[in-house]
N, C-alpha and C positions, 0 to 999 in steps of 0.2 A: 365610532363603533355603533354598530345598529341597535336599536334595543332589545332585537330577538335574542341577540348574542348576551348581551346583559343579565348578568345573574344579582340578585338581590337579597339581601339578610337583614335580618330586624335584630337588635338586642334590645331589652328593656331593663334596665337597671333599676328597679324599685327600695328606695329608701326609708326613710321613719320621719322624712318632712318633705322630699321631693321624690317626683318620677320622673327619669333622664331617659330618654328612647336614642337610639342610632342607626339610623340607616345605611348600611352599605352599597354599594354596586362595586362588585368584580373585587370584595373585602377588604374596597376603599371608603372612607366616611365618608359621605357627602351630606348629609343634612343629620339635627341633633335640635332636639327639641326637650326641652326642661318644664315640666308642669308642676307648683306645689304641690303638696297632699292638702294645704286648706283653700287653694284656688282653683278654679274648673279654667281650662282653657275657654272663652266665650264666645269667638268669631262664631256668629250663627245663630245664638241665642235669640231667639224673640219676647220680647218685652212689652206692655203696658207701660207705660210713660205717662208723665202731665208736665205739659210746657211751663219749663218755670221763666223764660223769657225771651223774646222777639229782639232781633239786631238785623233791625233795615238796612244797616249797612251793609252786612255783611250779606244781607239773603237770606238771613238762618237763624236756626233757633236755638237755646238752650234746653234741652232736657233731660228731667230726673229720672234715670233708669233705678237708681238704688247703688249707685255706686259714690264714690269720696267724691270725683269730679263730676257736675254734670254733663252728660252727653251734646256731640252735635251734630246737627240734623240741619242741612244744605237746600233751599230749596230744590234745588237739581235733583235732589237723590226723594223726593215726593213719589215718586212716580207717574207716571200718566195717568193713571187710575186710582189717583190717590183720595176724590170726591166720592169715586163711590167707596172704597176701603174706609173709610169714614165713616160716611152712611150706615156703613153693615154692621160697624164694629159697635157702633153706639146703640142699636137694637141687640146685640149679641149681650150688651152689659143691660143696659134696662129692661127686655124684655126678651128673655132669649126664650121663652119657647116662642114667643112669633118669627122666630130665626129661618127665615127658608135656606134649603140648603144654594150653595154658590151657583151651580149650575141651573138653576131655574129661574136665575135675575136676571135683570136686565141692566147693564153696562151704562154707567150717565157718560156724556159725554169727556173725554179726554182733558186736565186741565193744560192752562197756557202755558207751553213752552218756555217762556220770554214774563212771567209771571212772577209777582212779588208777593214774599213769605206771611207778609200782613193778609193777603189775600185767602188766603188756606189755614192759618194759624193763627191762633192767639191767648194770651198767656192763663195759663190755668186749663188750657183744652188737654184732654184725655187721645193719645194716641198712640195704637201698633206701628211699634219699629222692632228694626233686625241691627244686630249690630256687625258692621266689616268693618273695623277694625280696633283692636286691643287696645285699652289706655296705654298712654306712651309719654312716659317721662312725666309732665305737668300737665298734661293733656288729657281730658276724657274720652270716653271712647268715640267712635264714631258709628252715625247712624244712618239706616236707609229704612223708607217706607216700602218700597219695592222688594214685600217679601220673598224668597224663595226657600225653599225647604230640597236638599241637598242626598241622593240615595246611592248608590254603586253604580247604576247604570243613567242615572235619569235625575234631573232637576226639577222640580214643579215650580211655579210661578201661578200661584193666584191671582186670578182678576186679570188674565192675560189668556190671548185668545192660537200667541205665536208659538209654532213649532222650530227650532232650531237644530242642526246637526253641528258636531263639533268637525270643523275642517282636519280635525287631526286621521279622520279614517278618510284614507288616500280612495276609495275605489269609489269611483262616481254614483254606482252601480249600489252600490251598499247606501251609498248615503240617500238616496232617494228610495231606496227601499226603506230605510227606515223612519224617513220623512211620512211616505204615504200610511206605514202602518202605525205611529206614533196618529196622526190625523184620524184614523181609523177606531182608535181605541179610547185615546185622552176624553175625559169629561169637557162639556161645556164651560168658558169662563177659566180653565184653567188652560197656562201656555206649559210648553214644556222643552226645555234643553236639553240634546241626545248627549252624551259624554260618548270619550272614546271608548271605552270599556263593552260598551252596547253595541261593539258590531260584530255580527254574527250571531246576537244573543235571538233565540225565540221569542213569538210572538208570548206564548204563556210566561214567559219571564217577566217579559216588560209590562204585560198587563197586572198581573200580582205585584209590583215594584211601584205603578201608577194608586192602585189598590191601599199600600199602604202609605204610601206620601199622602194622599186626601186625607187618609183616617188622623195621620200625626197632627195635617192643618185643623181638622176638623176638631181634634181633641184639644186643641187650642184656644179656639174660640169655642169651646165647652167651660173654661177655666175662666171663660171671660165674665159670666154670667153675677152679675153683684159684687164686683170684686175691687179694688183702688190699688190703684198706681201708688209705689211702681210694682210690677206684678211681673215675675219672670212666667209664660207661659207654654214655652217649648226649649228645652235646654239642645244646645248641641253635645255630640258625643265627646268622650273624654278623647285626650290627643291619640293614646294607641288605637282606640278604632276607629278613629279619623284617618288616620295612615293610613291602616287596612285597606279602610274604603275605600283610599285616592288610587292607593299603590300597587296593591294585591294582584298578582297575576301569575301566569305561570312560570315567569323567570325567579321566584321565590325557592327559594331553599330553604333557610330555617326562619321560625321567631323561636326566640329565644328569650325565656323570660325567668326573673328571680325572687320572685312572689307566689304564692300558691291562688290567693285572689284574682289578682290580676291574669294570670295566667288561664284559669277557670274562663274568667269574662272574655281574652283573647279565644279562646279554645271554642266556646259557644257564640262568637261575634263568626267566628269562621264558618263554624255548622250552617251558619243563613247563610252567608255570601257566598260561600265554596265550598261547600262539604267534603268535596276531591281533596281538599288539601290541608285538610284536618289533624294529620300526622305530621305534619312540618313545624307544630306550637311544640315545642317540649318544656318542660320546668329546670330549672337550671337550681339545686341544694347545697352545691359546694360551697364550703365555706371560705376560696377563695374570689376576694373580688372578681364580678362577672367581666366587666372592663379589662380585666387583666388578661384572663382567660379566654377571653372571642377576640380576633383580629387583630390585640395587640392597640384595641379602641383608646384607652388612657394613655400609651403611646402617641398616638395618631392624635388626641385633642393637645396635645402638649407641643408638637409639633407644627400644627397647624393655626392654632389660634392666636400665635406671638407676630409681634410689629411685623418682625421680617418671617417669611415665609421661603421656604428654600424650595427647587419644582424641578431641577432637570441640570445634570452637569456642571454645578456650580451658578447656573443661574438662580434670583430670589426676585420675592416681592417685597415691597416695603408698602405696609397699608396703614394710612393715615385717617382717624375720622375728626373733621372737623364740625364747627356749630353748621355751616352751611351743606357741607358735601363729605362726601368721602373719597379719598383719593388713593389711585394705588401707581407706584412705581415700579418698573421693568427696569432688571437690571442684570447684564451679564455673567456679572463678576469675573471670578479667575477664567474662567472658561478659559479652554485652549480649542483653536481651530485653524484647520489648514484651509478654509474655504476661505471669500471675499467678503468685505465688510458688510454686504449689502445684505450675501445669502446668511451671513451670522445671523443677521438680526432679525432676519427673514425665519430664520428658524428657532430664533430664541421665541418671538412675537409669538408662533404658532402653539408653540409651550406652553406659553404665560396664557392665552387665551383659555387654553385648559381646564386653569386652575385657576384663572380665574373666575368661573363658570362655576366652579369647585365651591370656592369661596364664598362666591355671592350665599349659596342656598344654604352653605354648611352656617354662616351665620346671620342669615337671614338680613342681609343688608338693605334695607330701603332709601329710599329720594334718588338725590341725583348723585353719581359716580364718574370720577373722570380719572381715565386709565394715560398715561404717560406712557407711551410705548417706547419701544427705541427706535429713534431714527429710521424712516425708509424711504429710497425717491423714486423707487418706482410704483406707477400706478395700479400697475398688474397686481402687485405684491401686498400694495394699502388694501387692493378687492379683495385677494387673497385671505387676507390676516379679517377682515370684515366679515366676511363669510364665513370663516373657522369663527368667529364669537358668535355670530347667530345659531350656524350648528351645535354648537358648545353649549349655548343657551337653551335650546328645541328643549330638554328635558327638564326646565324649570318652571313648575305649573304655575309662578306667581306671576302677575302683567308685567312684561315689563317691556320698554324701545329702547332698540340701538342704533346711533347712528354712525353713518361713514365716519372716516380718521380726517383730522383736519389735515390741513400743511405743516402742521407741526408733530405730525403722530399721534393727536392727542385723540380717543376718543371717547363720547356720551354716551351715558345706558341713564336711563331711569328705571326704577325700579319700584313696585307697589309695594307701602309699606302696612305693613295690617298688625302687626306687633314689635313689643321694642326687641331689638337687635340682640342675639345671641350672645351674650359674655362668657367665655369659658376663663377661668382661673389658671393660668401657666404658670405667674411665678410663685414657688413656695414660700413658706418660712423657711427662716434658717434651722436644717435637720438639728444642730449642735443645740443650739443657745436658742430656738422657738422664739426668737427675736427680742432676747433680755438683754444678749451680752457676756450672757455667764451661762458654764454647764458644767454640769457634774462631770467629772473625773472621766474617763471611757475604760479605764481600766476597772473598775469598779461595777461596769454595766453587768455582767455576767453573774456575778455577786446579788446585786440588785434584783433582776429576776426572780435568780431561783429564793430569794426570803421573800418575795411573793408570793411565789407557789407554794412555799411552805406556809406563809399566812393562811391562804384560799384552802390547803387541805386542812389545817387544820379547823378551821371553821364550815367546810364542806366534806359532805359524802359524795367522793364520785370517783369515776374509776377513769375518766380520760378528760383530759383538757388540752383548749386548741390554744395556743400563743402568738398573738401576729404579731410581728416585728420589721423593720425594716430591709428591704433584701440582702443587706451588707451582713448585717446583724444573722440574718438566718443563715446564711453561707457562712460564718465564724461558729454559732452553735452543733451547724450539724458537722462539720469538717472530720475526715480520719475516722477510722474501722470504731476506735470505741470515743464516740464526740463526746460534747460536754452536754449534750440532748442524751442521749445514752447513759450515761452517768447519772441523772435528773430520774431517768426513768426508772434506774437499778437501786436508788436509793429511796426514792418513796414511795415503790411502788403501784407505777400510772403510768396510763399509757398516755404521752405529750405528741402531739402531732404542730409542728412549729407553719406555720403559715408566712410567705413572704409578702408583704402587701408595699406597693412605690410610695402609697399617699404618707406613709407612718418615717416619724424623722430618726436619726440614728439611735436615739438615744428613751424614745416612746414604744409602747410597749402597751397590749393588753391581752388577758385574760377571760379566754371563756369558757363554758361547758360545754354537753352535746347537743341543748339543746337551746346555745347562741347567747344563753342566759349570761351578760357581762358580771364579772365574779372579782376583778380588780384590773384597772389601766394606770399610767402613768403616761 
């Protein structure tokens, strides 16, 4: 499917310890990204650091950004200009009003390619890194010297002199147009990467977008000036305007969001990047789970996140993650068909490619993956089924290579990993017994309730209260012309509005007012 044809929907689900985002295309999930309320997403952060230690073996270093682990920093990822980033950075802390600005320096020479960590490094030295990639598992984050500072249309690269276009805007014609006026505009000393989003954009766009990437670097090494490591000095944005920025375009239909804050910050992160589509943020009040209510999303993650994975006529996946790899399996099943063994698998292959494409980004799978196809001998068919995963892939912005199918159908993908792997929760407690063993009566449940509610009123003034319950549970209260919700209602006097929530087990239950304030659960 082409991406013009592509419609897109954001929900955000904000909680009281996390925020859950969901991306859709075509009011399919495809990607689902989870940030605490006491953790910032970080990829992109830049730091002040101090080497707390050198591994000649390795190339690399150990450094202390401020996190439990410390950081690691590859020779490789120094940059080429990482002598003079040095340089500047250590006049920026001891004597920053001698600080010239970056475009009126002069560039030292490039260091060695082929160059050891001892050479550039040494333990207790003070240095600017970026972080690409999230601590993972036992692992600290990962870092690079080679800052770059990230915008809707445009990437900056200090201490770099290269203009790049992203090959993704197909028109030759465009890309060289915006090559010459990107050369045209950029300050000295800074390089800068076109995104696809920049094409067609004007020249007053990209110059105020260039305008404000300097001022963010610049206020940066303003923060620099007397300060010790570790020193967070440019935070990246939190995950929903991060989205925005990668994603936002005009195949958007809604964000949808269930916070008044958050929604605020979505609302005004729009007014800069798109003002045109300002009316597409709405605040979501109901007091039925958002998940529930948009696309059938708590469906969709319950479905999609489990071992086996179900895609097309009885065909599934079985996905395995091991200490080395992740593995997934293509598999028939019952399917019925009147075609030949070959074109079966020819078209189950095409299926799974899919969704497996699906997979990768919905839970952000990194390393290396080996897909288990089913059986195919002809060659035509292995390019075939090859070509549908790379197209399949085109929409996933994270790096990754695929290679041809072996002789055994098997094929590689690598995959960049920059955070740890998406975990959604599928299987529950047991609704009954909350995993004792034992549960109260279910006869009795309806009983139970309402000497709650008559606890809550009697200890409360209020005139309506909400009851969420399990969906079984709500479809037995409200049942028949006068339910046993009607009866509740006629007797104390209150207006009850019953709530069906999936997460709540048969036999749990809570209580609240109008204004969410929780007044008794069980």
């Amino acid at each position: 499917m082409d991406n013009e044809q592509v419609t897109n929907d954001l929900v955000v689900n904000a909680t009281e310890s996390e925020v859950i985002l969901a991306l859709l295309e075509d009011k399919r999930l495809v990607e689902i990204h989870k940030e605490k309320r006491n953790r910032r997403f970080c990829v992109g952060d830049i730091y002040l650091g101090k080497v707390k230690k050198i591994m000649p073996a390795l190339n690399a270093a150990f450094v202390d950004v401020g996190f439990e682990k410390d950081a690691f920093l590859h020779y490789q990822d120094l940059g080429p200009q990482f002598s003079t980033l040095h340089k500047y950075i250590q006049v920026a802390i001891d004597n920053p009003k001698n600080l010239k600005p970056l475009q009126s320096i002069n560039l030292m020479p490039e260091i060695n390619k082929k160059g050891k960590i001892t050479e550039q490094l040494s333990s207790g030295q003070r240095v600017v890194v970026q972080i690409s990639k999230e601590p993972i598992n036992t692992k600290g984050p990962r870092l690079t010297s080679e800052v770059s500072i990230a915008g809707r249309n445009l990437v900056l690269l200090p201490f770099s002199d290269k203009v790049s276009v992203s090959q993704k805007i197909k028109l030759k014609e465009e890309r060289e147009r915006l090559r010459q006026l990107i050369q045209s505009i950029k300050p000295k000393n800074y390089g800068i990467i076109v995104r696809t989003e920049a094409q067609n954009r004007r020249v007053a766009v990209l110059d105020a977008e260039i305008k404000s990437l300097v001022e963010k670097w610049e206020s940066a090494l303003k923060a620099l000036g007397g300060c010790f490591p570790p020193k967070l000095l440019a935070g990246e944005m939190d995950a929903t305007s991060t989205i925005l920025r990668d994603t936002l375009n005009n195949s958007f239909n809604s964000i949808v969001v269930n916070d008044p804050a958050l929604y605020h910050e979505a609302r005004s992160f729009i007014c800069d990047i798109a003002p045109e589509q300002e009316k597409i943020v709405k605040l979501d009040t109901d007091k039925t789970p958002i998940f529930d209510r948009y696309f059938n999303i708590n469906k969709q993650i319950k479905l999609l996140f489990g071992k086996t994975v179900t895609f097309k006529n009885g065909a599934y996946l079985i996905m395995e993650h091991t200490e080395a790899l992740f593995v997934i399996d293509v598999n028939s099943g019952n399917r019925a068909s009147n075609t030949d063994q070959e074109s079966n698998a020819l078209d189950v292959n095409l299926a799974a490619a899919d969704e497996i494409a699906r997979q990768l980004r919905l839970r952000d799978i990194g390393g290396i993956i080996v897909v288990d196809f089913i059986d195919m001998h002809k060659n035509e068919n292995k390019k075939e089924l090859y070509d549908r995963m790379r197209q399949a892939m085109s929409k996933d912005k994270t790096k990754h290579n695929i290679l041809p199918l072996s002789k055994f159908c098997l094929m590689q993908i690598t995959r960049q990993r920059v955070r740890p792997e998406m975990d959604m929760k599928t299987q529950e407690t047991c609704p009954c017994c909350g995993g004792t063993g034992q549960i109260t009566s279910s006869i009795v449940l309806a009983d139970e309730i309402e000497d709650n509610i008559k606890n809550v009123l009697d200890e409360n003034v209020v005139s309506k209260l909400y009851l969420t319950v399990n969906p079984i549970v709500e479809a037995y209260l409200t049942k028949g012309v006068i339910s046993i919700r009607m009866k509740w209602m006629l007797k104390y006097k209150v207006m009850i509005k019953i709530i069906a929530d999936s997460e709540y087990g048969l036999i749990n239950f809570a209580i609240h007012d109008e204004d969410g304030v929780l007044l008794n659960n069980y």
